[in-house]
Gaussian input, Z-matrix of N, CA and C with variables (Angstrom, degrees):
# hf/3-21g

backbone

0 1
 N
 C     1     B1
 C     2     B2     1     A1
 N     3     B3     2     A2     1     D1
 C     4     B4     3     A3     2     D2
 C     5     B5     4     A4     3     D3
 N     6     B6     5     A5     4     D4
 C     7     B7     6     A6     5     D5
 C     8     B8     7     A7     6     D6
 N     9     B9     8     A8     7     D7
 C    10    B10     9     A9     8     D8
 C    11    B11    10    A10     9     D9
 N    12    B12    11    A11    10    D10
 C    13    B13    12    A12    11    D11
 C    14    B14    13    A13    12    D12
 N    15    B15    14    A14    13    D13
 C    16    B16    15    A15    14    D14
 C    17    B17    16    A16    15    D15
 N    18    B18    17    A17    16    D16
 C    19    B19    18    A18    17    D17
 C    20    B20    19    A19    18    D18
 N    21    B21    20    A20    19    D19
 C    22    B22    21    A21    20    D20
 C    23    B23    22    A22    21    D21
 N    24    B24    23    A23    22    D22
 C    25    B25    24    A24    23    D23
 C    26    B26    25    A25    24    D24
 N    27    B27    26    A26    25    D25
 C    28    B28    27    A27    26    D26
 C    29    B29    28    A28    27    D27
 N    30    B30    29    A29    28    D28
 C    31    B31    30    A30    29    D29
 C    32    B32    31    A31    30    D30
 N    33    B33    32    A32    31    D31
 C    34    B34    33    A33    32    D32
 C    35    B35    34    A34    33    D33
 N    36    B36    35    A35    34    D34
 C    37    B37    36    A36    35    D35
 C    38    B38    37    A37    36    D36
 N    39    B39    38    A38    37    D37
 C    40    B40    39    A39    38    D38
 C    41    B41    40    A40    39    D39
 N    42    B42    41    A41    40    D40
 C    43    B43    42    A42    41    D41
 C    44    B44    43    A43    42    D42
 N    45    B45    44    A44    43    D43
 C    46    B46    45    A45    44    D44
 C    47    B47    46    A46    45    D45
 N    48    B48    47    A47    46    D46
 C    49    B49    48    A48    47    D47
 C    50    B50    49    A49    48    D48
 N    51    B51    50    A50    49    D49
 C    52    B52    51    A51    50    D50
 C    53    B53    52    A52    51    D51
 N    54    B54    53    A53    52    D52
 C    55    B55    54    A54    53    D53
 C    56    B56    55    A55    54    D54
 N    57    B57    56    A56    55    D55
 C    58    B58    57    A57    56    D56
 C    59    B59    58    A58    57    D57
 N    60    B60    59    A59    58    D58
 C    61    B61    60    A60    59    D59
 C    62    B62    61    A61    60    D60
 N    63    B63    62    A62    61    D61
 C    64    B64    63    A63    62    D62
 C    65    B65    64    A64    63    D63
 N    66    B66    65    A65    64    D64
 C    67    B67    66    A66    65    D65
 C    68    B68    67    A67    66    D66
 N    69    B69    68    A68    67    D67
 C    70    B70    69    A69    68    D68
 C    71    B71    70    A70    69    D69
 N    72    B72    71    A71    70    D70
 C    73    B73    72    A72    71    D71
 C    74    B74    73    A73    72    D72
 N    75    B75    74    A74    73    D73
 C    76    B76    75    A75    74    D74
 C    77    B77    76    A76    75    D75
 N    78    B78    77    A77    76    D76
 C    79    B79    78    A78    77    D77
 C    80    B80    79    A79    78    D78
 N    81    B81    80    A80    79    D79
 C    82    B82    81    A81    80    D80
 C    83    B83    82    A82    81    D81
 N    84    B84    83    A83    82    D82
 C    85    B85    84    A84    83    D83
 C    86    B86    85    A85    84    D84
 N    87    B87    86    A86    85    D85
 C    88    B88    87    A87    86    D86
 C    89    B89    88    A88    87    D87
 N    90    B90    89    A89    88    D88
 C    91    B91    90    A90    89    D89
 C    92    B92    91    A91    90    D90
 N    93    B93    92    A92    91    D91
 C    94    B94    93    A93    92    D92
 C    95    B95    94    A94    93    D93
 N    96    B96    95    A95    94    D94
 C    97    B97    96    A96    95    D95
 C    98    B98    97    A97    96    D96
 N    99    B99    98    A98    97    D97
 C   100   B100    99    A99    98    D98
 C   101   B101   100   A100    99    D99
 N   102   B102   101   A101   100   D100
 C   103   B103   102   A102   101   D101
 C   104   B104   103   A103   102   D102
 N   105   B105   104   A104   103   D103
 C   106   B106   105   A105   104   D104
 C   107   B107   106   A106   105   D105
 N   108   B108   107   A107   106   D106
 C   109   B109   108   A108   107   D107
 C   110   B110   109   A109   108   D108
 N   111   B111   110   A110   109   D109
 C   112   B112   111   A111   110   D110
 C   113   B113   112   A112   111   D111
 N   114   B114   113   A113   112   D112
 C   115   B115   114   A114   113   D113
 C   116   B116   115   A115   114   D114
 N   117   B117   116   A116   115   D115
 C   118   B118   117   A117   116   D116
 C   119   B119   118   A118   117   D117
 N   120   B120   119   A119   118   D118
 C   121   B121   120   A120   119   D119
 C   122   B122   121   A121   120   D120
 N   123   B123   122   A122   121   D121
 C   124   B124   123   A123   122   D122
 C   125   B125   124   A124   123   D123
 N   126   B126   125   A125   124   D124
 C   127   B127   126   A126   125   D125
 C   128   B128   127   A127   126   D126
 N   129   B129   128   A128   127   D127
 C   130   B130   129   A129   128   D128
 C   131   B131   130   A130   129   D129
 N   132   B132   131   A131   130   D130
 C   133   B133   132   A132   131   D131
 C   134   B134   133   A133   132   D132
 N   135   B135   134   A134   133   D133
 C   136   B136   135   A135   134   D134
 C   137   B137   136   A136   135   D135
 N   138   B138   137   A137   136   D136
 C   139   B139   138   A138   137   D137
 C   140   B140   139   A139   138   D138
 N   141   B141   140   A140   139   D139
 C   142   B142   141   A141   140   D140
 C   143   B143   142   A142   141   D141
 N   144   B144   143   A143   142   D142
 C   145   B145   144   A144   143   D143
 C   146   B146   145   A145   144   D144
 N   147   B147   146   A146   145   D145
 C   148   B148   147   A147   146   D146
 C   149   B149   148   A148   147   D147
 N   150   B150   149   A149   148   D148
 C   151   B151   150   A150   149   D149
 C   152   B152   151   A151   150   D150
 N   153   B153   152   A152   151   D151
 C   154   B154   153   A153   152   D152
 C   155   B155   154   A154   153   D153
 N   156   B156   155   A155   154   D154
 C   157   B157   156   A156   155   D155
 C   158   B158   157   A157   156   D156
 N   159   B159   158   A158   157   D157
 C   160   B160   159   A159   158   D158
 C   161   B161   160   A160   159   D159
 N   162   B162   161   A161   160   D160
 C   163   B163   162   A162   161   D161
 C   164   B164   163   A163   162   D162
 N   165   B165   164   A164   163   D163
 C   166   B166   165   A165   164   D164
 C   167   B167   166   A166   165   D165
 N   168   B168   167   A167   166   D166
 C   169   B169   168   A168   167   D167
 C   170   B170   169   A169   168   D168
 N   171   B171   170   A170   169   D169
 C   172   B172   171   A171   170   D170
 C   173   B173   172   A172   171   D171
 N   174   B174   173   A173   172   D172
 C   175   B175   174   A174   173   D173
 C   176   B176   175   A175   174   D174
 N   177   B177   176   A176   175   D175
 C   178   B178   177   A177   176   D176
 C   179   B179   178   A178   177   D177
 N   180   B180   179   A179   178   D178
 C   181   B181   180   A180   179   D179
 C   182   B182   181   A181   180   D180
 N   183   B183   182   A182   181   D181
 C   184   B184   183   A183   182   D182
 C   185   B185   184   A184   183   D183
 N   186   B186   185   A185   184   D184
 C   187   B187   186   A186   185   D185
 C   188   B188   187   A187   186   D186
 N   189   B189   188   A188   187   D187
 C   190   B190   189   A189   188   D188
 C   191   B191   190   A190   189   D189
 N   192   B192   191   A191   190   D190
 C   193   B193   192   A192   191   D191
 C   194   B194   193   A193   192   D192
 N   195   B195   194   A194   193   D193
 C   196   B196   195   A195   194   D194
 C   197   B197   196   A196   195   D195
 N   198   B198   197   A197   196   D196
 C   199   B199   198   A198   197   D197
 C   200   B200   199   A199   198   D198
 N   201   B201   200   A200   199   D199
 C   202   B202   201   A201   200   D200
 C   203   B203   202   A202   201   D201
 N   204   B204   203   A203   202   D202
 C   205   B205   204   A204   203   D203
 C   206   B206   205   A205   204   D204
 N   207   B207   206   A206   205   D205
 C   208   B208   207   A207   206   D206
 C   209   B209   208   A208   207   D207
 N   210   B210   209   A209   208   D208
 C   211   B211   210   A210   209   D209
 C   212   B212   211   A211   210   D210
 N   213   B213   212   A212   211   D211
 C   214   B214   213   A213   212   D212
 C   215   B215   214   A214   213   D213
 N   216   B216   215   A215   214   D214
 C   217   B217   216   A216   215   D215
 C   218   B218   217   A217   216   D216
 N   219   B219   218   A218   217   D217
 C   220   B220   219   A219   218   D218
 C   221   B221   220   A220   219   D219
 N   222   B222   221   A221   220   D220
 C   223   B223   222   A222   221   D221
 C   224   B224   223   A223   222   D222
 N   225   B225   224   A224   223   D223
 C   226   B226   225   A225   224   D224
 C   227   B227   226   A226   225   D225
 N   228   B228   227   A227   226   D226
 C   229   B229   228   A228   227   D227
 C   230   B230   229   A229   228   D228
 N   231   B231   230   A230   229   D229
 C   232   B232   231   A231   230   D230
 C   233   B233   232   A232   231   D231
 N   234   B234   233   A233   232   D232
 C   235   B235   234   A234   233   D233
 C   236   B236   235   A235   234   D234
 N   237   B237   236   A236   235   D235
 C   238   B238   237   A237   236   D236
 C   239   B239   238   A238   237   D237

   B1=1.4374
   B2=1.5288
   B3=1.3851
   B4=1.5310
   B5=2.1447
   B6=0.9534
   B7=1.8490
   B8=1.2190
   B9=1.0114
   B10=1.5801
   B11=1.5867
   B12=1.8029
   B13=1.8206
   B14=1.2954
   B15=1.6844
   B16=1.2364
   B17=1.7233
   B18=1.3196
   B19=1.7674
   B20=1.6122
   B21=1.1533
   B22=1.2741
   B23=1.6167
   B24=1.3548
   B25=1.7007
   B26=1.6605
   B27=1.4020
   B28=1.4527
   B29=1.2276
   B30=1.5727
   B31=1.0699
   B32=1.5019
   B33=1.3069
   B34=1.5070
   B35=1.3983
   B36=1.2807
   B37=1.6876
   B38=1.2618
   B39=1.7154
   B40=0.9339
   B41=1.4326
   B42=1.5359
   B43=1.4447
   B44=1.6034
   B45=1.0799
   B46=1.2761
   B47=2.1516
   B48=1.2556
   B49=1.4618
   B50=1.4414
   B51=2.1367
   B52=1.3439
   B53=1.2230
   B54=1.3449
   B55=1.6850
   B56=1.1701
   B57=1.5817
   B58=1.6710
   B59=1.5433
   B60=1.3585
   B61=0.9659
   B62=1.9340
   B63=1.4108
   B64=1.7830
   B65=1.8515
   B66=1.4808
   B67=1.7240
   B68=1.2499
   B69=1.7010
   B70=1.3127
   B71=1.7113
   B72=0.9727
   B73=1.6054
   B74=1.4171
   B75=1.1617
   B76=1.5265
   B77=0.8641
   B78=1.5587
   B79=1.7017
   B80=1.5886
   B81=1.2508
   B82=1.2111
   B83=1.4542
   B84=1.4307
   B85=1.3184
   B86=1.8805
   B87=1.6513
   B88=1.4500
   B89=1.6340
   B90=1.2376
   B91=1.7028
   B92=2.0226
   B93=1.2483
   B94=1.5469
   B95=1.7709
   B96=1.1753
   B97=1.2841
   B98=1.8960
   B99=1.1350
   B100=1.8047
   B101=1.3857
   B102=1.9947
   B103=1.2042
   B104=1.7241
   B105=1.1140
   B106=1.3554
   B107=1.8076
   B108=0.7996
   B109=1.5075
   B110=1.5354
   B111=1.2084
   B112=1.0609
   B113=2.0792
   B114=1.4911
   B115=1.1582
   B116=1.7237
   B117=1.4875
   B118=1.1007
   B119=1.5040
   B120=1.2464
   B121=1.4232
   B122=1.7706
   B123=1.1002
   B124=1.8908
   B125=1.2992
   B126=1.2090
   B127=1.3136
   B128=1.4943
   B129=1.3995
   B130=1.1308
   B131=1.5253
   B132=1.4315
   B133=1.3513
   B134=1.2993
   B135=1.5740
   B136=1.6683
   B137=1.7246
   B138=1.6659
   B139=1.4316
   B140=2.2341
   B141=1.5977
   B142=1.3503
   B143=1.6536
   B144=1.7735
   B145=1.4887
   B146=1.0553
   B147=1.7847
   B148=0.7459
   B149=1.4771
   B150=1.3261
   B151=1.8649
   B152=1.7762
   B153=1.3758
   B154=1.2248
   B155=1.3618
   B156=1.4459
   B157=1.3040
   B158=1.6096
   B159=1.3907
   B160=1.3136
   B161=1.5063
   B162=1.7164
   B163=1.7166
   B164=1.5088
   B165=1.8762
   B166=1.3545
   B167=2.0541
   B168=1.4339
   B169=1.6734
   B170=1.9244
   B171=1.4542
   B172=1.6707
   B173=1.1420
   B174=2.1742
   B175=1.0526
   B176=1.5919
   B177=1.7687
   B178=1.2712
   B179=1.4688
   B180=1.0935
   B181=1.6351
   B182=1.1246
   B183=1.3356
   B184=1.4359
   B185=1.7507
   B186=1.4119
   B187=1.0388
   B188=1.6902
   B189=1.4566
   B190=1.4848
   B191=1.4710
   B192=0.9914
   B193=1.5118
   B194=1.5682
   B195=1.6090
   B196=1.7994
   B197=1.3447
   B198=1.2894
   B199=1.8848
   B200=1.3749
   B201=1.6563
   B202=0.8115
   B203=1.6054
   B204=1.6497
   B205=1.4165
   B206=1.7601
   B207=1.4374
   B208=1.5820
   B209=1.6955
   B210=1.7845
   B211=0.9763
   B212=1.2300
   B213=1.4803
   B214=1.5355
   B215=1.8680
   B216=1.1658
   B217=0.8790
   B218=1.5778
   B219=1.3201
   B220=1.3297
   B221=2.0162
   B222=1.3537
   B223=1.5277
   B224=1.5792
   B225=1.2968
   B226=1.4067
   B227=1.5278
   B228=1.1525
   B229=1.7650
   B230=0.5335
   B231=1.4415
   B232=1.9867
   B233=1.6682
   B234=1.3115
   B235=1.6579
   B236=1.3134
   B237=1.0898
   B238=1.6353
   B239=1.7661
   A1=108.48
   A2=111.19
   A3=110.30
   A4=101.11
   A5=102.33
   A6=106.81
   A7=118.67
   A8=119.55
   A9=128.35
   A10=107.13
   A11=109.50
   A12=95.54
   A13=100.23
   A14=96.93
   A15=119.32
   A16=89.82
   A17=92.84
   A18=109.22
   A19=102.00
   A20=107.99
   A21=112.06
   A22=117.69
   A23=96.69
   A24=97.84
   A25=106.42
   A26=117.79
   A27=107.57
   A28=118.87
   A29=122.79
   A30=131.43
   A31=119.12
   A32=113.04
   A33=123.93
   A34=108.22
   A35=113.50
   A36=111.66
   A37=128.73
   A38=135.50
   A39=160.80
   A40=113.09
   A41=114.51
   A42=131.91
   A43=101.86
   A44=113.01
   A45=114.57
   A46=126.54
   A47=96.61
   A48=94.87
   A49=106.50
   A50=117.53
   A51=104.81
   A52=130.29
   A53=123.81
   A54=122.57
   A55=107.83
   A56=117.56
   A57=108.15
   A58=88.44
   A59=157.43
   A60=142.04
   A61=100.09
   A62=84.01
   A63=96.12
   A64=109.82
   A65=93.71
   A66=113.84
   A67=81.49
   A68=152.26
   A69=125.56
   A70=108.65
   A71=117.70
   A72=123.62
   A73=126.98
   A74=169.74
   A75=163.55
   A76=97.37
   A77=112.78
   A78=125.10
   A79=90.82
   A80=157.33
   A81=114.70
   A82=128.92
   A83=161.44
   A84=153.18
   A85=111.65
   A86=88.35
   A87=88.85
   A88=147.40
   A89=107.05
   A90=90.51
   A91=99.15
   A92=80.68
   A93=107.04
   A94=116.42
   A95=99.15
   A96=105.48
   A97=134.61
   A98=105.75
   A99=104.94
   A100=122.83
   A101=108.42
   A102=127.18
   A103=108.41
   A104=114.74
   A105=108.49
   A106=123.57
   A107=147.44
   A108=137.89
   A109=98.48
   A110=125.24
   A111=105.29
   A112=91.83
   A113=107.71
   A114=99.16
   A115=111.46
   A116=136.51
   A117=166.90
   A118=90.13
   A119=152.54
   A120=161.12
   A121=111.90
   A122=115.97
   A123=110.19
   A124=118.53
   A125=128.78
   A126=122.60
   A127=96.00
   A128=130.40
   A129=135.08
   A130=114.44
   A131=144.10
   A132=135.69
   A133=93.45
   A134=113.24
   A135=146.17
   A136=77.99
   A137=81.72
   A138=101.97
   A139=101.37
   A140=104.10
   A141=95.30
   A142=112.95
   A143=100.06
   A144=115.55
   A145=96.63
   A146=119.10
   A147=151.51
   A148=147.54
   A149=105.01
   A150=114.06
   A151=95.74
   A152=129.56
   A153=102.57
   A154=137.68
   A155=108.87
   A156=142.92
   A157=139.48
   A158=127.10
   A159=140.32
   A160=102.06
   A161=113.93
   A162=110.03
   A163=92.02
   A164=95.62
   A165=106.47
   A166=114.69
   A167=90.94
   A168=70.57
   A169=80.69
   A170=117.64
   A171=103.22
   A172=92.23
   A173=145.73
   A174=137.08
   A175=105.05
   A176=129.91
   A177=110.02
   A178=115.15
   A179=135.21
   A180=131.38
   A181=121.82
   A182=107.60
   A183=121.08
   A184=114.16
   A185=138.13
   A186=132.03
   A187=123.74
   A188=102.30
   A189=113.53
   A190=130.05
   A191=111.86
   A192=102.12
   A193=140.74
   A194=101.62
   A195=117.09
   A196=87.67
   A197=112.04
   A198=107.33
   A199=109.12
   A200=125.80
   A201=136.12
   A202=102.72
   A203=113.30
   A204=133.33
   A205=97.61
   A206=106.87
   A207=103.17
   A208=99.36
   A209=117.16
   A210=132.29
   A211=120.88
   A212=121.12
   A213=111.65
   A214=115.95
   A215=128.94
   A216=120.70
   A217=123.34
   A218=116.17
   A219=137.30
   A220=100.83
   A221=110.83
   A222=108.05
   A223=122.55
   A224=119.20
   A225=142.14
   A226=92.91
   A227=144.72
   A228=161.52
   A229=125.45
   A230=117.75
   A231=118.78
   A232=86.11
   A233=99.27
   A234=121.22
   A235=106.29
   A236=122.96
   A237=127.49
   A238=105.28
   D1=136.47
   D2=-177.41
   D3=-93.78
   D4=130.32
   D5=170.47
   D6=-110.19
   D7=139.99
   D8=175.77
   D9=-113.49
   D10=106.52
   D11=162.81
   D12=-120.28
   D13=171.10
   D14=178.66
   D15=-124.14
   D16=153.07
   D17=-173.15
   D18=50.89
   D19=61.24
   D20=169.42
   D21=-121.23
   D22=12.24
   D23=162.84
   D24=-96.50
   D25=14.07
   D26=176.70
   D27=-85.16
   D28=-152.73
   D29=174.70
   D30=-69.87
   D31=-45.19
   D32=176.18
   D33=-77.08
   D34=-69.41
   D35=160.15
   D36=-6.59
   D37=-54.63
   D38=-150.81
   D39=-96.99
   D40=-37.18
   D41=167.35
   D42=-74.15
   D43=-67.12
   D44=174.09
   D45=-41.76
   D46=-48.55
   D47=179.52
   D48=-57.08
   D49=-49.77
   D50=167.01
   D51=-38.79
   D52=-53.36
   D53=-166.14
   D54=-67.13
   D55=-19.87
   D56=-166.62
   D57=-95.22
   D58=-18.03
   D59=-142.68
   D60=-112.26
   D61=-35.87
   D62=177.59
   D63=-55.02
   D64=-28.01
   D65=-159.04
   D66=-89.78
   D67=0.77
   D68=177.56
   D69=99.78
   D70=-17.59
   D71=-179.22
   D72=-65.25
   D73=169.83
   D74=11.24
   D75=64.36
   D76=144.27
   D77=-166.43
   D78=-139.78
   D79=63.97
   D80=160.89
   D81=-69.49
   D82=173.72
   D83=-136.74
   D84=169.41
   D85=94.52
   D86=165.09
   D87=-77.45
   D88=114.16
   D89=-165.82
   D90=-127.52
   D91=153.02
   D92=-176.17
   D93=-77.70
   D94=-29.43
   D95=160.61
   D96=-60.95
   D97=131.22
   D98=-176.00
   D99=-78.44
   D100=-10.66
   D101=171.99
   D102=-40.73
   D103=159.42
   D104=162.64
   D105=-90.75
   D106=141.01
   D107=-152.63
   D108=-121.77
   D109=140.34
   D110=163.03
   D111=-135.31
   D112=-166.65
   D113=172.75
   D114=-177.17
   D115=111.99
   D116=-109.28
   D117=-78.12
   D118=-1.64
   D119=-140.57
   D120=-150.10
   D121=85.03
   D122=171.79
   D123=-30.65
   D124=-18.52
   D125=-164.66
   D126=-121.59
   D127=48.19
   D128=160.75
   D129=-135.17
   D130=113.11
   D131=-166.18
   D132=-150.22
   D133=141.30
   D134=-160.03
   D135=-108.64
   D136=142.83
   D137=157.15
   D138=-142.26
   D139=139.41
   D140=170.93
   D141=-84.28
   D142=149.82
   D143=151.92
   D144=165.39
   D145=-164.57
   D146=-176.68
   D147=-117.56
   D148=100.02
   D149=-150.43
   D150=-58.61
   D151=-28.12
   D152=170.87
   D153=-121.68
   D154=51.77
   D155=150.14
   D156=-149.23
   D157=135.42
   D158=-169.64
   D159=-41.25
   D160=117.17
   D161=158.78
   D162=-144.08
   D163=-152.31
   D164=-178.15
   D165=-88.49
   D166=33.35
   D167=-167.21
   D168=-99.57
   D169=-18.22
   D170=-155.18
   D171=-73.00
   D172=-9.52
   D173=170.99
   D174=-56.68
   D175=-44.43
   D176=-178.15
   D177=-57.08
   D178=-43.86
   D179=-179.61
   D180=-11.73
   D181=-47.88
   D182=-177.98
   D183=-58.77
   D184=140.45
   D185=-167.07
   D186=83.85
   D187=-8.38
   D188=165.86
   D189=-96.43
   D190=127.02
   D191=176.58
   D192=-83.13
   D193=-6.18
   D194=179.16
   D195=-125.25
   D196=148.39
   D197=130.69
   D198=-147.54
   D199=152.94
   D200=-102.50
   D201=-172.32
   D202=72.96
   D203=-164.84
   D204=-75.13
   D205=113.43
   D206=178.22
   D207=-114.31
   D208=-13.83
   D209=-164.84
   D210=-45.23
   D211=131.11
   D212=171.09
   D213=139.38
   D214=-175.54
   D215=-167.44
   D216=-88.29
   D217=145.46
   D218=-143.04
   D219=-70.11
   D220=109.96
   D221=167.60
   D222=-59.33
   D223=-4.51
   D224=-161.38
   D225=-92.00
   D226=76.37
   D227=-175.23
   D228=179.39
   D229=175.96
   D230=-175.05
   D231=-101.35
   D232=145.96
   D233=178.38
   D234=-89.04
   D235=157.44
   D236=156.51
   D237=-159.69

């Protein structure tokens, strides 16, 4: 199965790309960052943009069969 996440350079993200990749799966992984990403597994590949606005990354989607919104702000803080 091919997956598409977004916020998948996080904490959960990161657990997650392992288990799916161990399981045989496709990782693609959206990140907001311009860094270049790489990641220790062939079957994991970064694409840049931005989950909350229209570019050229929502053309990759296509050809995937999950995707997999992790996007957003970090539970890792003090609450109030």
């Amino acid at each position: 199965m091919n997956v598409f996440i977004t916020g998948g350079t996080g904490f959960v993200g990161r657990n997650l790309t392992t288990g799916l990749v161990e399981r045989g799966h496709k990782v693609t992984i959206l990140t907001r960052t311009g860094k270049k990403r790489t990641h220790p597994h062939p079957a994991v590949s970064f694409i840049e943009g931005d989950p909350n606005h229209k570019g050229a990354w929502q053309k990759r989607l296509q050809g995937h069969d999950a995707v997999i919104n992790l996007a957003g702000a970090s539970i890792f803080c003090r609450w109030n």
